[in-house]
C-alpha positions in Angstrom: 0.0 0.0 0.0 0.8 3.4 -0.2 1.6 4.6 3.5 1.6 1.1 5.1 -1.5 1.8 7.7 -3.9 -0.8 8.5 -6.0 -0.8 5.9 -8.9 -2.5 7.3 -9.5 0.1 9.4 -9.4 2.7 6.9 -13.0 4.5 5.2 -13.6 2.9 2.1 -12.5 6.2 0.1 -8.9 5.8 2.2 -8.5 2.3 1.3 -9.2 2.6 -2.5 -6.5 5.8 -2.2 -4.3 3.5 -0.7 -4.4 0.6 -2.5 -4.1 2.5 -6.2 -1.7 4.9 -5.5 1.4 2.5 -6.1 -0.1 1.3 -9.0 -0.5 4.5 -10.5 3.3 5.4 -9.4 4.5 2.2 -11.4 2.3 3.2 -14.2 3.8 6.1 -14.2 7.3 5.4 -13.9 7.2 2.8 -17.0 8.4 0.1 -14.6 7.0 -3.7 -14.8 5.5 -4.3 -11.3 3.2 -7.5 -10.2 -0.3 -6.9 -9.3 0.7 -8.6 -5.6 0.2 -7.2 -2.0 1.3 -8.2 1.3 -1.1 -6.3 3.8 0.5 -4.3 6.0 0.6 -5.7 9.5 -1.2 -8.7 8.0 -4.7 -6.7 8.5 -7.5 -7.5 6.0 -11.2 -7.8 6.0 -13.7 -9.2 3.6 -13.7 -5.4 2.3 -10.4 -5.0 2.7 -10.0 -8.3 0.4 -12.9 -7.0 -2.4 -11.3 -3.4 -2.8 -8.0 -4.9 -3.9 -9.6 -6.9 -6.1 -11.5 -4.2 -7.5 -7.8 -2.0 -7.7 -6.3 -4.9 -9.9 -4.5 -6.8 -7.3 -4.1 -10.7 -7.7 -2.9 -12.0 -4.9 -2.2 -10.8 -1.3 -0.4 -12.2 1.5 -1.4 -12.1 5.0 1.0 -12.2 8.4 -0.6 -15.9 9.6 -1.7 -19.0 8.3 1.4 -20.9 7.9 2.6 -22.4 5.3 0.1 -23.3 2.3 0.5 -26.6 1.2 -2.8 -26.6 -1.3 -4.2 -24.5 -3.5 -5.6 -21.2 -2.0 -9.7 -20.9 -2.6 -9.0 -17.1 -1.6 -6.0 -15.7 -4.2 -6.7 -12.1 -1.8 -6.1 -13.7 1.3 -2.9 -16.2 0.8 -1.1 -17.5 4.2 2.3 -17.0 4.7 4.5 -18.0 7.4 5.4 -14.9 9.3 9.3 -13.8 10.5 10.3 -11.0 12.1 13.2 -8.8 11.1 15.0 -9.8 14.4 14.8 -13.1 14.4 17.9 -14.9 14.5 18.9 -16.7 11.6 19.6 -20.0 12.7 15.6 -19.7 14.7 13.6 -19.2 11.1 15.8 -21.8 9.6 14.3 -24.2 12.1 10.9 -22.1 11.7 11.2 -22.7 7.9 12.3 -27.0 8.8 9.5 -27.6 11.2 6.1 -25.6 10.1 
């Protein structure tokens, strides 16, 4: 997103603004991009979900659900397996091992 708030709790005008202002700054720039969002702070709501549908997004990524080891009924709501920036190396090596 644009400014990285939670964007389920934004008004629905906020949240459209948020979610097609990097598009439109690719577009503009004449630089490839993929249509793909991680949700900041993992947040995202069935509206949420339908808006960035409706901006051109094909798949986001929340902050929970583990790995995904089958195909994902909800493109705009994909699990991920969540590390923190200070996490020790060797600790998400053995997060990434033993899901």
């Amino acid at each position: 997103s644009a400014n990285h708030p939670a964007l389920d709790r934004l008004s629905p005008a906020a949240l459209r603004r948020e979610l097609l202002e990097p598009i439109a700054w690719f577009e503009t720039q004449g630089l490839p991009f993929d249509r793909i969002l991680a949700y900041p702070y993992g947040f995202s709501s069935a509206l949420v979900e339908a808006e960035a549908g409706k901006a051109g997004y094909e798949s986001a990524w929340l902050t929970e659900g583990g790995w995904s080891r089958s195909p994902v009924d909800r493109p705009l709501a994909r699990p991920r397996l969540s590390v923190r920036a200070d996490t020790a190396f060797r600790a998400t090596v053995l997060q990434i091992a033993y899901p």
